[in-house]
N, C-alpha and C positions, 0 to 999 in steps of 0.2 A: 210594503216596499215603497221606496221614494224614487223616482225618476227624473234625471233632470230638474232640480227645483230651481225656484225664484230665488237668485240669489240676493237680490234689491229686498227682496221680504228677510230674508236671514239677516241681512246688515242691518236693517230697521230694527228687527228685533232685538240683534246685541246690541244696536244703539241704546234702545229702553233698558234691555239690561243691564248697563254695565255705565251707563254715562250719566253725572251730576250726580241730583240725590237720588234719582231714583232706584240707586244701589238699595238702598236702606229699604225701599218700602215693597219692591217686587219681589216675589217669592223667584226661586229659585225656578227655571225652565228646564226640561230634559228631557229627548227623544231618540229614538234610534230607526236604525235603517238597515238593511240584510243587505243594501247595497245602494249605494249614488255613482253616477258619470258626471261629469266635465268635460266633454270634448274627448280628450285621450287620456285623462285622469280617471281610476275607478276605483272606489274605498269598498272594502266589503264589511259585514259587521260593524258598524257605526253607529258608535253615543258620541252625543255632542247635551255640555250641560252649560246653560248660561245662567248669568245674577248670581246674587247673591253673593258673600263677603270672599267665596275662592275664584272671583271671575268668571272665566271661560274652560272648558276641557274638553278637546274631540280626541276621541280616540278611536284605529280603526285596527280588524286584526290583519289586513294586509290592505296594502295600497300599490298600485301597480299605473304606470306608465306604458304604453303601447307593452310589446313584450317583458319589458324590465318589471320587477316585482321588487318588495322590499317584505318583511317580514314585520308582527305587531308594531303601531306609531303611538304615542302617545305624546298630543300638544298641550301646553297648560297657559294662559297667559291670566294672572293675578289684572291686566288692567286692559283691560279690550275696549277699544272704543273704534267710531267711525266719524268720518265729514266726506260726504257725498257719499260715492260708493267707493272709496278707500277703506278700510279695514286695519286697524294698527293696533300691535302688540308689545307691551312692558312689562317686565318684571316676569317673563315666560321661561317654558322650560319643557324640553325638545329630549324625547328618546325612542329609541329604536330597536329592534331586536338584531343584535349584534355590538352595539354599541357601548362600551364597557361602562362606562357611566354618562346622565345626562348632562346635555350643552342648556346655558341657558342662552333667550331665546328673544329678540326683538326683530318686527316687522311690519313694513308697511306695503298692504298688496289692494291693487284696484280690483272687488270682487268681480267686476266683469269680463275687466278681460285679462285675469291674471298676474297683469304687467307689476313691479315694484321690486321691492329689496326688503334681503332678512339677512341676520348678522346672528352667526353662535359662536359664544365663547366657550371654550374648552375648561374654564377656572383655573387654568394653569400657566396665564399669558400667552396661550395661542387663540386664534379667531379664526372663523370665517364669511366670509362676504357674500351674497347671493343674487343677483340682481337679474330678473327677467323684463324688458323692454316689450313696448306693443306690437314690435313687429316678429315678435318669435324668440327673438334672440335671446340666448341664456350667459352669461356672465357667473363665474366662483373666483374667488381669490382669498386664500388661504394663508394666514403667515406663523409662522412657530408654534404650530399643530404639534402636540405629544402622537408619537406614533402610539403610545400605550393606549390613548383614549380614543384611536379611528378604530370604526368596523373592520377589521383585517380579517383576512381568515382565521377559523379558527386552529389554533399551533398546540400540536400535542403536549401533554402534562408534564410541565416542568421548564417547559421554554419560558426566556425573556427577551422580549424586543423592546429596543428606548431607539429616540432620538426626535428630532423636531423635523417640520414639513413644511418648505413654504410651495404653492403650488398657483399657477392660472390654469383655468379652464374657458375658455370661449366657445360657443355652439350656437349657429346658425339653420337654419332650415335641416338639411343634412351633411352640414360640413362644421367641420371642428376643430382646432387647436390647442397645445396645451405647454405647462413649463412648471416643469415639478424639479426641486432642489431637497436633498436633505442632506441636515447637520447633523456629525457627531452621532450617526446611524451605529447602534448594536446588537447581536444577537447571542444566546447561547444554549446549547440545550445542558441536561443536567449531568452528562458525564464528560462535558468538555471538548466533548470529539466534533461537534459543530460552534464553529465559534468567529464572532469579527466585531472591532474594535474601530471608533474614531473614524468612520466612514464617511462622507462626503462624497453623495452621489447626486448627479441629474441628467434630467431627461426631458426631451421640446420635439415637439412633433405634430403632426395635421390628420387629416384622415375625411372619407365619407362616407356614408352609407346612405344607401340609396334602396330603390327598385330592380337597378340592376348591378347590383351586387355595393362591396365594399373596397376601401383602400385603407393605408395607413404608411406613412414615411415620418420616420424617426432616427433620433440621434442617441445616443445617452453615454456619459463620460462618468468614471471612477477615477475621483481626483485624488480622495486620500485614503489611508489606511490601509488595513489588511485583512484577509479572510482566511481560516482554518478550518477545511470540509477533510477531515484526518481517511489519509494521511499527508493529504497535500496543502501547502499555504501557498498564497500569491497576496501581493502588496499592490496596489497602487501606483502610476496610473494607466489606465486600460479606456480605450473608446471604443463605440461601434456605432454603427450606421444600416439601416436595412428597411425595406421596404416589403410590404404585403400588399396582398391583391388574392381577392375572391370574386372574381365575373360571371355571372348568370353563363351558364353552360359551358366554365370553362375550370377547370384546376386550383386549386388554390396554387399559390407559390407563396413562398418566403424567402428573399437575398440581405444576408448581413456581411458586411466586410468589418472586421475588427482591428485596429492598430495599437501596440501595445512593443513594450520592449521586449526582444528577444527574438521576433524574426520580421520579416521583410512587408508580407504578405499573410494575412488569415481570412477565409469566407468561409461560409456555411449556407448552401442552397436547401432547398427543399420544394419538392413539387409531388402533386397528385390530389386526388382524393376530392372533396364536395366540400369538405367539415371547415372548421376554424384552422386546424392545422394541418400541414401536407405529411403523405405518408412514407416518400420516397426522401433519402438524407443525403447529400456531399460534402465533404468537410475536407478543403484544401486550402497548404500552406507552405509555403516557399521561405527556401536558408531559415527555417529555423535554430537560433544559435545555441546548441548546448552545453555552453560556459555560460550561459546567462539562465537556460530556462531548467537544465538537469538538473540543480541541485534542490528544486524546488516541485521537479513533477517528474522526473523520475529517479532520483535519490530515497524519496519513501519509500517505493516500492519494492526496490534490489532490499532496500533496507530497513526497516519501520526503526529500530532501536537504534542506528550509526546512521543515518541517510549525510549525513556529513562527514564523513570519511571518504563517499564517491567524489573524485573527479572526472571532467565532463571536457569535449574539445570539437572540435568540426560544427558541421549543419547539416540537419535533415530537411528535406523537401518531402510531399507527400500528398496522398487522398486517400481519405475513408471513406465508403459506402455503408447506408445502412437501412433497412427497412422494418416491418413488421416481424419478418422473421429472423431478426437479428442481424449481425454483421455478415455485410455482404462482399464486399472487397476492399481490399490494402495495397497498395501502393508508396516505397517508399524509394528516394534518392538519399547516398547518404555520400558526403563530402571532406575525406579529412577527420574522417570521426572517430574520435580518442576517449578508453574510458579507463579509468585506474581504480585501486583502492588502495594507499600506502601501506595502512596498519594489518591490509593482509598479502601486499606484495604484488598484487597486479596490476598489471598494465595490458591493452589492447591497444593494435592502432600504430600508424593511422589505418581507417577501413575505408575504401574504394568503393559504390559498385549502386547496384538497382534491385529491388526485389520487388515481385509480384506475388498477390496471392487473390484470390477467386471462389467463393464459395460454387457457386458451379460452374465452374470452367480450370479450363488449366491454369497452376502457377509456376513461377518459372522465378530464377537470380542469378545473380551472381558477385562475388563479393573478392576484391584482394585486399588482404589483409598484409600490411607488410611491417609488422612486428605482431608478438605476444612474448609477455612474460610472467612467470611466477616466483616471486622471491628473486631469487640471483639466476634461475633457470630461464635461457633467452632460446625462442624459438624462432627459425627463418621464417621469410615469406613464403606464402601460400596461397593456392586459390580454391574456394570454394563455388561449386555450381549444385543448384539443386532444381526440380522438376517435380509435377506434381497433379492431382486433380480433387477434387471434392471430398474433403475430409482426411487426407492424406499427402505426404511430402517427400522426396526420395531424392538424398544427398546421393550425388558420386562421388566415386572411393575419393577417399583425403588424405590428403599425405603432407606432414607437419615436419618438418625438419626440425631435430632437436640433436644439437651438440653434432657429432660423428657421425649419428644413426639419424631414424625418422618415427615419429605415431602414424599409423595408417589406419584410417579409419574405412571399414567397407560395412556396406549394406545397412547406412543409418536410413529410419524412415520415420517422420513424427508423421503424428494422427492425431484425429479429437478423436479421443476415447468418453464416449457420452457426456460431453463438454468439461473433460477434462486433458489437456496437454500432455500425450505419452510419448515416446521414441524408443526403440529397438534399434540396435547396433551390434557389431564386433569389431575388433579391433585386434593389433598386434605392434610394439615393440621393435623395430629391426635394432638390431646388436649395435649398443652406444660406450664409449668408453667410462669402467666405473672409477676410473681417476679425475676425468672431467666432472662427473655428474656428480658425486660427492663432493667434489672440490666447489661446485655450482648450490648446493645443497647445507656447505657448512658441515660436514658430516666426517668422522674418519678420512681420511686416506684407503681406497680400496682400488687393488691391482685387477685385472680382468675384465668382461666383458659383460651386461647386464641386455637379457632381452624379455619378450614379456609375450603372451598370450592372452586375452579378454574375449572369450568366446560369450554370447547371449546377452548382451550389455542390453537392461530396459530403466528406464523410469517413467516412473507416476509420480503425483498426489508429493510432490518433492522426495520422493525415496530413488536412490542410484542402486539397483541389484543385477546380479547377473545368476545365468540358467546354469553354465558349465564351471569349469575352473578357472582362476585366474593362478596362471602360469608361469614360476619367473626364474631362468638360469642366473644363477650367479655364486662365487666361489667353489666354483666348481663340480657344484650339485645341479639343485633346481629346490624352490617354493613353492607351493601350489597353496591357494586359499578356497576354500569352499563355502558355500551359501553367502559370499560375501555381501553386506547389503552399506548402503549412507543415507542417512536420512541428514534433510538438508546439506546437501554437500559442501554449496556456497552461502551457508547459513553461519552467521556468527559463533555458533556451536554448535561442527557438526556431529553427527552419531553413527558410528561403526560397529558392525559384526560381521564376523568370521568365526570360520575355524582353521588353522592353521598347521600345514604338512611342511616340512624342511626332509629331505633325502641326499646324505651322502655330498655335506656340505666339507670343504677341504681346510683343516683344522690348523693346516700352516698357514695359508691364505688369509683367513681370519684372525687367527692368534696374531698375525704380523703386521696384520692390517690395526688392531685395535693397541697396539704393543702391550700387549697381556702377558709372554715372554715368548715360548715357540713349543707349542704341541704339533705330532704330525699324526695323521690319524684322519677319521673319518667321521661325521655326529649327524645324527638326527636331530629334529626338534617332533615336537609336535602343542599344538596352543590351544587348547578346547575352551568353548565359549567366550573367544575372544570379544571384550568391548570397548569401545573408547568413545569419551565423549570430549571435545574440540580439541581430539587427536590425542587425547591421555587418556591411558588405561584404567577404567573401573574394575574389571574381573575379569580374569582367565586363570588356566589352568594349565601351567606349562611343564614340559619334562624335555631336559635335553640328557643326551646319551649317546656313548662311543656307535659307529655303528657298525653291526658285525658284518666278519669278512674276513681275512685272511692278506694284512696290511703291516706296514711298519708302525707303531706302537711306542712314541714316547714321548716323555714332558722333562721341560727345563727347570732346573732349580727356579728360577723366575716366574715360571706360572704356576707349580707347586705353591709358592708362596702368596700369588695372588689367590688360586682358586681358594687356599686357606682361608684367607682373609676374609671372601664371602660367605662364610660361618661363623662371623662375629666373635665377639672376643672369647679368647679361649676356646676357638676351635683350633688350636695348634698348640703344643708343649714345646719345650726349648729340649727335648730328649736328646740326643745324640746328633745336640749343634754341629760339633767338631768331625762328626760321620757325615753328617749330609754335606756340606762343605767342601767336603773332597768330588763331589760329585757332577757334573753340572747337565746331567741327565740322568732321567732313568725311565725305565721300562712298566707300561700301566698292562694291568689286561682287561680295564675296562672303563668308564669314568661316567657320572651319572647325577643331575642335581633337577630337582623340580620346587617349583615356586605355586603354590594357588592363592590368587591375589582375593582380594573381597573388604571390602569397610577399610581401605588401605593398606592393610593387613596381608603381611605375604608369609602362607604357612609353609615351610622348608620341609624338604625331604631327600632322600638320595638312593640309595642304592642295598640298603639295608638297615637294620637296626644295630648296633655296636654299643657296647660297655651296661649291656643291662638297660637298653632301649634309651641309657642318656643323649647317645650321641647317633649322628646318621653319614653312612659313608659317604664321600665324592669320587674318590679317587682308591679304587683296588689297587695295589701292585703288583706286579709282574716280571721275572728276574731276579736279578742280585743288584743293588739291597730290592727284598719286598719292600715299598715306598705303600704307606695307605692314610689317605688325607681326612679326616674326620669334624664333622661339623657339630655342632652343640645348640644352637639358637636355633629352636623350632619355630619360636614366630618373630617376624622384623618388620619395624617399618618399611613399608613402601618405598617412601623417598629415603628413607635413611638407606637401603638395598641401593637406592641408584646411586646417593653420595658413598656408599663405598665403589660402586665398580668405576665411578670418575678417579676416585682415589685411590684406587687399589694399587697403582703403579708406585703410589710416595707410601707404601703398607710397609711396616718392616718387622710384621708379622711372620712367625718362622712355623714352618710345620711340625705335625707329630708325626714322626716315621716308627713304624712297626713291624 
C-alpha cells in the first residue's frame, strides 16, 4: 500500500521517462497501489506505467472525491512531460465507466497543488474545458457536447437520445453556479409512445452546500419544439423557476412556479421529510384556459383514437395534494366551462360551480350546468350537489329537464372500488312527448307518451349495466329490457346487450306512426341475445307476433302489401288481383314473422311451414275473404331487410290471397 506519496518524486520520474532521448533508452516503469489519497481525492486499485514508446497510463478502478465516486478511469497520455512541478499531457486519452466512448485528452496540472487546466474533445466537434485555480476554485465550460457521447444515465433497450450541450460550471469552496443550453435536443423509445423533437432547452442557476445543510435556485426555459409522453403532447414555450433548501434540522422543501400558455398561475410545493426530496406534494393553478390546454391534455384521454374531435371552453382553477400514499385531495373551481364532441353530437355547458374532494375527510360540490345536449336532444338547466367521505360520493336526487318531461336521477353514489371508479344509481323517465322526442331524434313521427324506469344502474371497468329491468311505456303497451349491459358507453364503439320483452304494443299507433298502412290489433315482440356494436346490430333473435286476447283484428290492403313485400321477391302472386282490390280491409286471426340475425345474415321464419315447407306464413286470415300472406326467402341480407322496410311504402308488390 502507497500513502500519501511524493509527488515531486513522481514528476521527476516521468520527467526521466518520458522527456528528450531518454524515451529511447529507459525501460518501461510500472507500479501499483490498493490505494493513494490526495487531500480529498482517493484512487483505489491503481497502475500507473511510465517510458517507453506508449508514454504514460494510470488507471484506477474507482476514484472518488469527498462522498462523489466515479466508476473504472482509465488515463493514457502518448507524450508526458514536466518543467518544474507542472505536469503536461499530449496526444492523451481519457475514459470512464459510463462513458460511451473515449475523449481525447490534454492537460497541464501543477502536481502540487493541483491547480491547471485539461481540455477533452469529444471527436465530434464538441469540447471541454477544465480549469482548477490555487485558490480552490473549479472552472468547466463545455461547448457542442454530443449528448450521445456524455455519461448519462443508463436508458432502457432501444432508446435514442441526440443533440448537442453547451454548459458553464463554476465551483467555489461550497458555492457554485452554472448555465447549461441544448440544441436540437431528441428522444425516442422504440414503440414511438415516448417521443420529442428539435428541443432547445436551458437552465442557470447557483446553489451551496455546506455543513449546515444545502440550497439551490434555479431557472430553466423550453424555447422550442415538442414532446410526446402518449397520450399527451405539449410544444413549446414553457419556463419555470424554484428553489430548494435542505437545513440541518429542518425539512427539505421545494417551490417551483411555472409560466407557460394556457393558464395564469402554475406551482408545485413540496415539504417534509430529511432526504433530497420532500414527501408532502401541492400542485396549484389558477384560470387555467381549456380552449388552449384541452385539446392537448385532456382530449387523449376522453379519447386516444379522435382526441381531436373534443372541443374545450371556460377555465379551471384548482389544487392537488399528494403524498406517499397516493392522492390526497382535489380541489377544483370551474368557470364557464364548455365541452362538445360534433362527430358525436355533444355539447355540455356552460358549467358553474366548485368541487371538493378529500381522501380523509368530507367531500362536497356543487355544479350548475345550464345546458346539455345530445344530437338535436336539448336538456334544461340543472343543478347538481353532491356530498361525501373517504372512498365514496353521494349525488342528491337530479332532475334533468328534457323536452315536456324530466330524467331523475336518485341514489347515485360513486366509490373507489379497490382503485377502480364505480357508481350505483336509479333512475326514472317522467312521461315526455313522443312527438317532440322523435322529432328531436330524427326518427319517425310517433303520437303518445314515452316514460321509462332504470332500476340498479352500476358501472365499472367502463361497462354501464343494470340489476333490474329497464322499463319503457310507449305505444300503448310497455318494453322492458333485461340484463342490459354497455360496454364503453362514451366509447367511439360502443357495445350492447340485452334481451328484449315488448307487451301489448297498439298496432294502429305503430302502423300509422311508420305509414306501413293501418293494422288494429295488438303484437308482442320478444329480442333474445340482443347485440349491437356502435349502435348496429350484430345478433339477435327476434319474433314478433299478434298478441292474444279477444280484440278487433284487421289489416289494410296497404300493409297486406307491405308486410308481402318483406318476404322478398315472389313472396306474393298476382292470384285474384281483381278480388282483393275490391277490398280495402280484411280480417287476420293472427300475424307472426321472426328474423335471427348472425354474419349479416337474417334467417326468416313465421308462423308456420306452407306449400311443402317452400314457404312461411306471416299473415293467417280470418273471415271473408280468408286473406293469408306467405313468404319465400328464408335467408336475406341484413341491410338488404332494412332497404326494403325503408322502401316498402314505394313496393308495388301484390299479395297472395288464399
Amino acid at each position: 500500500m502507497c500513502s500519501r506519496p511524493d509527488w515531486r518524486a513522481w514528476s521527476a520520474a516521468a520527467l526521466l521517462a518520458t522527456s528528450g532521448s531518454a524515451v529511447a533508452v529507459l525501460p518501461r516503469i510500472e507500479f501499483s497501489a490498493a490505494r493513494i489519497r490526495h487531500g480529498e481525492i482517493s484512487a483505489e486499485e491503481v497502475s500507473i506505467g511510465l517510458g517507453g514508446a506508449s508514454g504514460a497510463r494510470l488507471r484506477a478502478a474507482r476514484l472518488s472525491r469527498g462522498d462523489h465516486q466515479t466508476g473504472a478511469v482509465d488515463l493514457a497520455c502518448r507524450r508526458l512531460g514536466t518543467q518544474g512541478t507542472t505536469v503536461s499531457c499530449r496526444d492523451g486519452r481519457f475514459a470512464v465507466d459510463g462513458l460511451p466512448r473515449p475523449f481525447a485528452l490534454a492537460f497541464d496540472i501543477d502536481a502540487t497543488t493541483l491547480a491547471g487546466a485539461a481540455r477533452l474533445s469529444d471527436g465530434e466537434g464538441g469540447d471541454a474545458r477544465i480549469s482548477h485555480d490555487r485558490a480552490g476554485g473549479w472552472r468547466v465550460v463545455a461547448e457542442g457536447l454530443s449528448l450521445a457521447n456524455l455519461p448519462l444515465p443508463v436508458l432502457p433497450a432501444g432508446w435514442r437520445i441526440g443533440g448537442r450541450l453547451d454548459a458553464s460550471l463554476r465551483a467555489q469552496d461550497a458555492t457554485f453556479d452554472f448555465d447549461f443550453a441544448l440544441a436540437d435536443g431528441q428522444f425516442s423509445n422504440p414503440d414511438g409512445t415516448r417521443a420529442a423533437e428539435g428541443l432547445s432547452l436551458a437552465l442557470t442557476g447557483q446553489g451551496r452546500f455546506d455543513a449546515d445543510g444545502a440550497s439551490l435556485d434555479a431557472r430553466g426555459e423550453w424555447r422550442q419544439g415538442g414532446i410526446y409522453w402518449a397520450p399527451l403532447y405539449r410544444q413549446a414555450p414553457l419556463s419555470a423557476s424554484g428553489q430548494w433548501r435542505r437545513r440541518r434540522g429542518e425539512a427539505t422543501r421545494l417551490d417551483l412556479e411555472v409560466a407557460g400558455e394556457g393558464w395564469q398561475a402554475l406551482s408545485l410545493d413540496g415539504d417534509g421529510g430529511d432526504g433530497a426530496m420532500p414527501r408532502r406534494w401541492r400542485l396549484q393553478w389558477r384560470d387555467a384556459d381549456l380552449a388552449a390546454l384541452g385539446p392537448t391534455l385532456v382530449a387523449p384521454w376522453l379519447d386516444a383514437a379522435a382526441p381531436e374531435s373534443w372541443q374545450f371552453a371556460g377555465a379551471v382553477s384548482g389544487t392537488a395534494e399528494w403524498d406517499a400514499d397516493g392522492l390526497g385531495g382535489v380541489g377544483l373551481a370551474l368557470q364557464q366551462l364548455g365541452l362538445g364532441n360534433p362527430p358525436r353530437g355533444l355539447a355540455v355547458g356552460p358549467v358553474d360551480g366548485r368541487l371538493r374532494w378529500r381522501r380523509d375527510g368530507r367531500s362536497d360540490g356543487r355544479l350548475a350546468v345550464a345546458g346539455l345536449r345530445w344530437r338535436k336532444l336539448g336538456f334544461g338547466e340543472f343543478e347538481l350537489s353532491f356530498a361525501g367521505a373517504a372512498g365514496s360520493v353521494v349525488v342528491d336526487t337530479l332532475r334533468v329537464p328534457v323536452l315536456d318531461g324530466a330524467l331523475v336521477v336518485e341514489h347515485l353514489r360513486w366509490r373507489d372500488d379497490d382503485g377502480v371508479a364505480a357508481f350505483d344509481a336509479s333512475a326514472y323517465l317522467e312521461p315526455v312527448s313522443m312527438e317532440s322526442l322523435t322529432g328531436a331524434l330524427d326518427w319517425p313521427r310517433m303520437n303518445g307518451r314515452l316514460s321509462a324506469s332504470l332500476p340498479g344502474l352500476h358501472y365499472r371497468n367502463r361497462q354501464l349495466g343494470m340489476d333490474g329491468k329497464l322499463v319503457v311505456g310507449v305505444f300503448g303497451g310497455y318494453v322492458e329490457a333485461d340484463g342490459l349491459t354497455v360496454v364503453e358507453p362514451l366509447g367511439s364503439v360502443p357495445r350492447l346487450q340485452a334481451e328484449i320483452r315488448a307487451r301489448h304494443l297498439d298496432l294502429g299507433l305503430l302502423t300509422d306512426t311508420f305509414s306501413f298502412g293501418h293494422i288494429t290489433g295488438q303484437m308482442d315482440v320478444d329480442v333474445a341475445g340482443l347485440e349491437l356494436s356502435g349502435w348496429q346490430p350484430q345478433a339477435f333473435d327476434a319474433w314478433l307476433r299478434s298478441s292474444p286476447g279477444d280484440y278487433p283484428r284487421r289489416i289494410s290492403q296497404r300493409a297486406v302489401e307491405n308486410i308481402s313485400a318483406l318476404g322478398g321477391a315472389g313472396a306474393t302472386a298476382a292470384l285474384q288481383r281483381s278480388f282483393l282490390g275490391l277490398f280495402e280491409s280484411f280480417g287476420y286471426k293472427r300475424l307472426g314473422l321472426g328474423c335471427r340475425l348472425q354474419s349479416g345474415v337474417c334467417a326468416m321464419r313465421g308462423l308456420g311451414e306452407v306449400r311443402g315447407r317452400d314457404g312461411y306464413l306471416i299473415v293467417e286470415g280470418g273471415g271473408l275473404p280468408a286473406l293469408n300472406v306467405i313468404g319465400y326467402n328464408r335467408r336475406v341480407d341484413w341491410r338488404e331487410l332494412l332497404d326494403r322496410v325503408a322502401a316498402v311504402i314505394e313496393s308495388n308488390a301484390q299479395p297472395e290471397v288464399r
